[in-house]
MIVO-613817 format. One record per residue (C-alpha): residue number from 1; residue in three letters; x, y negated, z. Coordinates in nm, 4 decimals. Example, Ala and Ser with C-alpha at 12.3 -4.5 7.8 and 13.67 -1.06 7.14 Angstrom:
REM MIVO-613817
NODE  num  residu      east     north        up
NODE    1     ala    1.2300    0.4500    0.7800
NODE    2     ser    1.3670    0.1060    0.7140
END
This chain:
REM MIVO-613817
NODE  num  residu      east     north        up
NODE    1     unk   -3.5747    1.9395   -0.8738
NODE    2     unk   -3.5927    1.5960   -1.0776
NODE    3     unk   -3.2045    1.5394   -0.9845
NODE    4     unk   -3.1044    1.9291   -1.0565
NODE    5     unk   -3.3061    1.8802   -1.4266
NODE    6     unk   -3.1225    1.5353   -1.4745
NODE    7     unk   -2.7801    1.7400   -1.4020
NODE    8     unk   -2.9003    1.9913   -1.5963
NODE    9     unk   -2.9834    1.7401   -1.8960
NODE   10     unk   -2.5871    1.6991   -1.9540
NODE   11     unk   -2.5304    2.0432   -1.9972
NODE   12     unk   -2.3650    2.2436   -2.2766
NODE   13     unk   -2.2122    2.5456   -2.1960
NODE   14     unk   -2.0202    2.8608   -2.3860
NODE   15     unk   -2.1332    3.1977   -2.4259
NODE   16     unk   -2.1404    3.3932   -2.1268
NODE   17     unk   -2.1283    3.0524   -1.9228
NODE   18     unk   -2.5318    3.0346   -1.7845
NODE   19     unk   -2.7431    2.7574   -1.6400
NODE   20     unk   -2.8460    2.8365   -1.2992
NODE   21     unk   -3.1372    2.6628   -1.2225
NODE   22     unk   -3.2923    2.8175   -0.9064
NODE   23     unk   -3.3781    2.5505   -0.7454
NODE   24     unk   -3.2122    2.7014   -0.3756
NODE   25     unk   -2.8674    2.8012   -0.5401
NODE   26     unk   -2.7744    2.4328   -0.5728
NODE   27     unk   -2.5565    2.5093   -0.8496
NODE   28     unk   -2.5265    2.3592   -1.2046
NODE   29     unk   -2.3598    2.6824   -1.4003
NODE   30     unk   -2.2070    3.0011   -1.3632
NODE   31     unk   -1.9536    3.1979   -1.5379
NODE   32     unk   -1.9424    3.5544   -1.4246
NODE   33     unk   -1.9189    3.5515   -1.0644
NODE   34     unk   -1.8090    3.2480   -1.0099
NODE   35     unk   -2.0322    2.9374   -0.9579
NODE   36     unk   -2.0535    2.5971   -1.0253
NODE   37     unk   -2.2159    2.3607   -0.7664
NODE   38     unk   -2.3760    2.0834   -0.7629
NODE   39     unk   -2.1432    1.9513   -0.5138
NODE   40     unk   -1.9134    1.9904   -0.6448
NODE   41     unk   -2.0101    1.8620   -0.9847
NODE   42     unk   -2.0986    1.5277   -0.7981
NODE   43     unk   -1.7798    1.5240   -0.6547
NODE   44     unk   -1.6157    1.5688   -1.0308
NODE   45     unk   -1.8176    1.2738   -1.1231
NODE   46     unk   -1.7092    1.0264   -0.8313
NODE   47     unk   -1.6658    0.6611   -1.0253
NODE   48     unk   -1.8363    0.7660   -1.3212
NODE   49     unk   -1.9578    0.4491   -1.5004
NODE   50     unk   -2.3510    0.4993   -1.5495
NODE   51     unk   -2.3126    0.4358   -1.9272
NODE   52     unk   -2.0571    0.6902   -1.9390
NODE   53     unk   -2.2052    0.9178   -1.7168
NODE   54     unk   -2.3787    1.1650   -2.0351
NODE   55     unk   -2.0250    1.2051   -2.2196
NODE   56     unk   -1.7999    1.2638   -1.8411
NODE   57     unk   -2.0851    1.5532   -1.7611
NODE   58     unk   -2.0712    1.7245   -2.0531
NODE   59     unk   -1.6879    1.7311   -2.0615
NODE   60     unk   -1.7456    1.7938   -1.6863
NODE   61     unk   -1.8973    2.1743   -1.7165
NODE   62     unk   -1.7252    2.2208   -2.0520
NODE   63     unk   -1.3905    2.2167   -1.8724
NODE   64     unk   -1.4820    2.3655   -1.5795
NODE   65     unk   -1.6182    2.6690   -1.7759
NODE   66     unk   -1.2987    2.6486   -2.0228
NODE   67     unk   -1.0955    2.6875   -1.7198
NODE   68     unk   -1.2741    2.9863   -1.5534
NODE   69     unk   -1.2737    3.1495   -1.9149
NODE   70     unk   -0.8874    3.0877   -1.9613
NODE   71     unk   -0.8048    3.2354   -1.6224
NODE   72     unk   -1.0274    3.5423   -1.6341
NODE   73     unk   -0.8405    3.6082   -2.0137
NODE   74     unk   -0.4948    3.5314   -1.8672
NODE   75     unk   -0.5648    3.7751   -1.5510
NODE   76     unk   -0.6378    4.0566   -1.8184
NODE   77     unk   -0.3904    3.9906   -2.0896
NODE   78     unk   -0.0426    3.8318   -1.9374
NODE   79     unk    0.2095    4.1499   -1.8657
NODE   80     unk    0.2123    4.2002   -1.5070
NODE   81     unk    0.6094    4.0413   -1.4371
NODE   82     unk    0.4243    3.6722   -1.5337
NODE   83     unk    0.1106    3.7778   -1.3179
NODE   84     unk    0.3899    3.8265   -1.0091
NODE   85     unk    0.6125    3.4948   -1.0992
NODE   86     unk    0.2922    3.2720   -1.1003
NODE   87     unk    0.1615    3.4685   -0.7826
NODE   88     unk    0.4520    3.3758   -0.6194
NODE   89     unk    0.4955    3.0126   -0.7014
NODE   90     unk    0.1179    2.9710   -0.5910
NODE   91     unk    0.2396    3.1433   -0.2368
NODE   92     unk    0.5096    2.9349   -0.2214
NODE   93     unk    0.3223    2.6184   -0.3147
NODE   94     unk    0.0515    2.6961   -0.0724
NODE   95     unk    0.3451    2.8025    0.2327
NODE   96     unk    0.4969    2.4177    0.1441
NODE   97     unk    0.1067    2.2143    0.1662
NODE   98     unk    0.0440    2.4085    0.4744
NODE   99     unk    0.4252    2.3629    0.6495
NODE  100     unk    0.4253    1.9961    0.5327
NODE  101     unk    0.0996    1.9347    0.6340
NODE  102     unk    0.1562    2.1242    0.9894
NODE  103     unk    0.4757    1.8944    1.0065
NODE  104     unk    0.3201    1.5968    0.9544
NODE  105     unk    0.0337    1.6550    1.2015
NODE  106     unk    0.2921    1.7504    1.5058
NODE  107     unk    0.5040    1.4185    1.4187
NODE  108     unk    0.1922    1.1994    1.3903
NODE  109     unk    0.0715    1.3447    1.7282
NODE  110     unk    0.3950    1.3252    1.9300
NODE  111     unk    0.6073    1.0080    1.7233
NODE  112     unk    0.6117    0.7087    1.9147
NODE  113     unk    0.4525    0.3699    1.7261
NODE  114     unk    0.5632    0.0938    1.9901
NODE  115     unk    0.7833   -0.1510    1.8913
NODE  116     unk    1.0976   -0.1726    2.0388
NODE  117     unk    1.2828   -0.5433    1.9796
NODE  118     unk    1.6160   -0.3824    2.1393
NODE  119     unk    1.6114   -0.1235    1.8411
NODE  120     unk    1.5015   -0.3683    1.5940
NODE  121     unk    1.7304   -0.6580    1.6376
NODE  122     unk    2.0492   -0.3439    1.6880
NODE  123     unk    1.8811   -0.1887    1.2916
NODE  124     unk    1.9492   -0.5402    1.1718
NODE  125     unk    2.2343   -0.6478    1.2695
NODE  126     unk    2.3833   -0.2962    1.1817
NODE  127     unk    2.2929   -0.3321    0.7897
NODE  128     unk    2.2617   -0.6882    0.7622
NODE  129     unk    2.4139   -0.6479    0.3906
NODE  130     unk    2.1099   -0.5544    0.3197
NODE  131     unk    1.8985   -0.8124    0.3700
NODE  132     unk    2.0752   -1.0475    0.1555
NODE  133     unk    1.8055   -1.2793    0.0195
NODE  134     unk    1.7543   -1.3190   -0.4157
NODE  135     unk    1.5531   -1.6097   -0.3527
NODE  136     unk    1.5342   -1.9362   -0.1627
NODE  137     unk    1.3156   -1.9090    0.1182
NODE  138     unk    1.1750   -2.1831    0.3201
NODE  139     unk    0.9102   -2.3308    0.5916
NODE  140     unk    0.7086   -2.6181    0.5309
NODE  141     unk    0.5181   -2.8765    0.6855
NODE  142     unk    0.2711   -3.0315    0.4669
NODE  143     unk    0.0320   -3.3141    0.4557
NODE  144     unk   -0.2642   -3.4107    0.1841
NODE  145     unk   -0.3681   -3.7820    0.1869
NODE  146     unk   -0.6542   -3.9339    0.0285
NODE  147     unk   -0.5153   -4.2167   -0.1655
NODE  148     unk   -0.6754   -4.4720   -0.0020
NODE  149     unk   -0.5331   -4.3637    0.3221
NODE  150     unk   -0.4519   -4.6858    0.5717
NODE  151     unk   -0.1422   -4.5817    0.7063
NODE  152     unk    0.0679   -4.3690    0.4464
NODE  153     unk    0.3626   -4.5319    0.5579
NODE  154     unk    0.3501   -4.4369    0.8827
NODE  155     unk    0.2553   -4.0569    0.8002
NODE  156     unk    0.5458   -4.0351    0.5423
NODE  157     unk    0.7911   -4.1710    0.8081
NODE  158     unk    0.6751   -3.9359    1.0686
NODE  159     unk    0.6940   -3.6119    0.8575
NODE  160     unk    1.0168   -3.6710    0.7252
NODE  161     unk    1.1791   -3.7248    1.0365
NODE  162     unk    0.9108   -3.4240    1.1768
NODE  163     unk    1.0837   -3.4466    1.5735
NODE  164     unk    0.8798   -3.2941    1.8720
NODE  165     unk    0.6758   -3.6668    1.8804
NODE  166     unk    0.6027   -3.6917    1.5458
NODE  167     unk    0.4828   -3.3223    1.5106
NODE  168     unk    0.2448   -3.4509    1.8110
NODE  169     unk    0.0588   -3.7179    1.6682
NODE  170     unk    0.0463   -3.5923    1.3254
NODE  171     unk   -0.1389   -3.2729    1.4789
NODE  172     unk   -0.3359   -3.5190    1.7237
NODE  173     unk   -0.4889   -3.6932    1.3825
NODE  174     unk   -0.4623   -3.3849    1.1531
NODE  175     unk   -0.8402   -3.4444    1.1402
NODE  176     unk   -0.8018   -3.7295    0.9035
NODE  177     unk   -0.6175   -3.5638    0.6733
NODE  178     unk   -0.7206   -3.3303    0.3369
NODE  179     unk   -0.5295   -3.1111    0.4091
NODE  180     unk   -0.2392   -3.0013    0.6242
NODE  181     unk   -0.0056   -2.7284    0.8025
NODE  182     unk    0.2227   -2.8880    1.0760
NODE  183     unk    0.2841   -2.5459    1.2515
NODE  184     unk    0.3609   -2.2879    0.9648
NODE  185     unk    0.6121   -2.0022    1.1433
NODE  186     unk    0.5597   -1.8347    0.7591
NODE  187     unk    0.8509   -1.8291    0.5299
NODE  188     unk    0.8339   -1.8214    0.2059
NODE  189     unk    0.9764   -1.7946   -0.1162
NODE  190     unk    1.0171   -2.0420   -0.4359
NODE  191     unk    0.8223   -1.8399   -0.5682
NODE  192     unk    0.5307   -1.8682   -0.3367
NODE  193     unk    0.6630   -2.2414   -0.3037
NODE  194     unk    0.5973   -2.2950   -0.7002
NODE  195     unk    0.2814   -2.0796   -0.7180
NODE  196     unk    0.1649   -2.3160   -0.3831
NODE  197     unk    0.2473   -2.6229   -0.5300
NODE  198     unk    0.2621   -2.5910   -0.9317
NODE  199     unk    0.3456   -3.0123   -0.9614
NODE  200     unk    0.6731   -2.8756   -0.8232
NODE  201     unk    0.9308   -2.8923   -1.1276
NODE  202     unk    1.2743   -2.7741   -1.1651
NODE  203     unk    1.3556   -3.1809   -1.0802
NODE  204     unk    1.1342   -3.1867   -0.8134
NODE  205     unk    1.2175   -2.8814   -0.6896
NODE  206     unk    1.5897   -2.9658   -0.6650
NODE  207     unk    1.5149   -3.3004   -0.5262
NODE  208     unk    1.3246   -3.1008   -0.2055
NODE  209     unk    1.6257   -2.9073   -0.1407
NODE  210     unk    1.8624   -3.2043   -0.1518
NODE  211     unk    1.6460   -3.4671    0.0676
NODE  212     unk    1.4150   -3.1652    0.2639
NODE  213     unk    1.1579   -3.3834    0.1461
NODE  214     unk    0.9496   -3.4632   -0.1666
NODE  215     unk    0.6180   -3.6631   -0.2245
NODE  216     unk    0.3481   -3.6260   -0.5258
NODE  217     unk    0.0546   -3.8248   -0.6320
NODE  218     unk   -0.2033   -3.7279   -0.8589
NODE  219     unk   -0.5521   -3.8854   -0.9440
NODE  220     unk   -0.6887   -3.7018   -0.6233
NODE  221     unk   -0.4209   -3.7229   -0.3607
NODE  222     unk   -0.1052   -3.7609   -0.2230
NODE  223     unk    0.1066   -3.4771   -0.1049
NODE  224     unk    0.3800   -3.4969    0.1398
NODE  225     unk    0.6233   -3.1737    0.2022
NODE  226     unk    0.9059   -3.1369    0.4018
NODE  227     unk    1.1599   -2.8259    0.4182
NODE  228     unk    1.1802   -2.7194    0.7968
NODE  229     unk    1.3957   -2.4359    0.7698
NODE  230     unk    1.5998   -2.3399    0.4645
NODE  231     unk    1.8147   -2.0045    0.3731
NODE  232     unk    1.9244   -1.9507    0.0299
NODE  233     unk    1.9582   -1.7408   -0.2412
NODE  234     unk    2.2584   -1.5314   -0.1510
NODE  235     unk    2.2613   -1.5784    0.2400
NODE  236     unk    2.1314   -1.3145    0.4837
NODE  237     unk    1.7662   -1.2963    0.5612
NODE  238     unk    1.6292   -1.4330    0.9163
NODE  239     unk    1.5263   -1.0900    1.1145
NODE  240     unk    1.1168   -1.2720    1.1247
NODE  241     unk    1.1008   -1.2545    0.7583
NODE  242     unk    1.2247   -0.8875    0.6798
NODE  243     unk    1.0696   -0.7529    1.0398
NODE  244     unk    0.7617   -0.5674    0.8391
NODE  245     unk    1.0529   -0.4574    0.6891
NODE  246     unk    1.2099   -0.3549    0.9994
NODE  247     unk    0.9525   -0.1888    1.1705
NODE  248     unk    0.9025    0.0294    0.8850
NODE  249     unk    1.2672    0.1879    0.8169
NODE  250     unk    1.2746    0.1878    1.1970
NODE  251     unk    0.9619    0.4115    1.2339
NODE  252     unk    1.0973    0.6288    0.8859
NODE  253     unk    1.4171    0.6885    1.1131
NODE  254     unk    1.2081    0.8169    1.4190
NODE  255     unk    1.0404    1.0143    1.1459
NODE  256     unk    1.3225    1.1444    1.0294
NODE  257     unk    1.4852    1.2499    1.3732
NODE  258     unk    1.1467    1.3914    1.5135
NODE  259     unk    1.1133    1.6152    1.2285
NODE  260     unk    1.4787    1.7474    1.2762
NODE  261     unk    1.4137    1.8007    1.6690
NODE  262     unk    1.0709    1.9642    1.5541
NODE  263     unk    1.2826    2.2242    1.2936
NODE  264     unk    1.5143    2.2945    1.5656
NODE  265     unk    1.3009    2.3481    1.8052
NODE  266     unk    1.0433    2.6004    1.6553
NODE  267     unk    1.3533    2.7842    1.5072
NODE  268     unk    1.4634    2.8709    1.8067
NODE  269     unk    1.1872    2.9243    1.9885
NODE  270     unk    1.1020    3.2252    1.7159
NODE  271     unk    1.4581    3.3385    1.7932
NODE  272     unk    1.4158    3.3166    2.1320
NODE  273     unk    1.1006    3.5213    2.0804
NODE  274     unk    1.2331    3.7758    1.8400
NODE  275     unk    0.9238    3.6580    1.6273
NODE  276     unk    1.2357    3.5683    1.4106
NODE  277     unk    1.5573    3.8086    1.3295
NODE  278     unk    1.8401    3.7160    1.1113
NODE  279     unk    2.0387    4.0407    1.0316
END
C-alpha cells in the first residue's frame, strides 16, 4: 500500500482520467476502460534519476492519459477512409514484426556459426581492395628499464636485433624489467601507437619507421620499442587484423543466402500445398 500511495503521490490526472487505488487492481489510473498499471508505470520509469523521479511521473500518467484521450477522440471523429488507411498500415506493420521476427528465429536456429578458414581466407583474397589500410599498422616489442638498470646495453642490443635467441633471454629475465611485451601477435595502429606511447612525436615517430627502432628516457624510465612487423598506409591489410572483420561479412553472407533458401522454400511448400494460389 505504502509503494501504491508513493505512486499515487505523483499523480495528476484530466477529467474523466481516475485514480484507481484498490489496493488488488495494481493499477495507477484509468481512463474509461482502459487501465493503467503499475507495471507498467514502473516499466515507463526504468532509469529514472531519483531526483527526477516527481517531474518523469507526473509527465508519466499525463501522457499516458493524453494518449488514451487522443485516440478515443480520433476513433470517433476521423472520417472512416483515414480510420481504414491507418488500420491497414498497423496490419501491415504488425504482418512485417511478426514475418521478420519469424525469419530471424528460423535463421538463428538453423545458420551455421563455425568458422570456416577455407571460406575466410577465399572472402579475402576475393575483395582484397577492400581492405586497403588508411593507417600504418604495426607490432611491437617493448621493454621499460629502470634507469639504473646494469645492463642496458646488452638489452638494447638484443631487442633491436630481436632473433629467436634474443627473444629467449629477454623473456627468460622479463622479470627484471618495468615493464614489457616480447610476444604481442596484436597489430595496431599509429593511432593506438601514439595514444600508447604519447613521447612519440612526429620526429620520433618517423625515426621508428626508418630504423624499426626508437629509445626514450624520461625522469622515470627508459623505453625501448622495436617495429616487428610493418604495413602501411595504402597497402593491403594482413587477413589477422581485419578477421573480426571477416567472420562477420562472412556470417552476413550465410545470412543472406539462408534467408533466400528459407523464402524459397516456404513459397513453395504453400504452392505445393495449395495453401497458396496465384491466379
Amino acid at each position: 500500500m505504502k509503494k501504491k500511495l508513493f505512486f499515487l503521490t505523483f499523480l495528476i490526472c484530466f477529467f474523466g482520467c481516475d485514480i484507481v487505488s484498490d489496493q488488488d487492481s495494481l493499477n495507477i489510473a484509468k481512463y474509461g476502460d482502459t487501465y493503467l498499471s503499475e507495471k507498467q508505470f514502473v516499466n515507463m520509469m526504468d532509469g529514472v534519476k531519483k531526483e527526477d523521479s516527481i517531474l518523469r511521473a507526473n509527465s508519466v500518467i499525463n501522457n499516458w492519459a493524453i494518449e488514451k484521450i487522443l485516440t478515443e477522440r480520433a476513433e470517433l471523429n476521423l472520417n472512416e477512409a483515414k480510420l481504414q488507411k491507418i488500420g491497414s498500415l498497423v496490419k501491415e506493420y504488425k504482418s512485417s514484426l511478426l514475418s521478420e521476427a519469424y525469419l530471424e528465429a528460423l535463421i538463428n536456429s538453423t545458420i551455421n556459426l563455425e568458422i570456416d578458414s577455407v571460406e575466410i581466407q577465399t572472402f579475402y583474397e576475393k575483395n582484397k581492395a577492400l581492405f586497403k589500410l588508411n593507417d600504418d599498422i604495426f607490432k611491437l616489442a617493448f621493454i621499460e628499464l629502470p634507469l639504473d638498470f646494469s645492463d642496458t646495453y646488452q638489452i638494447r642490443s638484443k631487442i633491436r636485433r630481436f632473433k629467436t635467441e634474443d627473444k629467449f633471454f629477454l623473456d627468460s629475465i622479463s622479470y627484471k624489467f618495468k615493464n614489457s611485451t616480447l610476444n604481442n601477435d596484436k597489430w595496431i595502429t599509429k593511432k593506438e601507437l601514439r595514444e600508447e606511447f604519447p613521447f612519440i612525436n612526429n620526429y620520433s615517430y618517423k625515426s621508428l619507421k626508418n630504423y624499426n627502432f626508437f629509445q626514450f628516457k624520461d625522469s622515470l624510465s627508459l623505453y625501448l620499442i622495436k617495429i616487428i612487423e610493418l604495413v602501411e598506409n595504402g597497402e593491403i591489410s594482413p587477413i589477422n587484423h581485419v578477421l573480426p572483420t571477416l567472420e562477420y561479412m562472412s556470417l552476413n553472407k550465410r545470412k543472406k543466402e539462408l534467408m533466400l533458401s528459407i523464402k524459397s522454400e516456404i513459397l513453395r511448400d504453400a504452392l505445393q500445398n495449395k495453401k497458396l494460389e496465384i491466379f
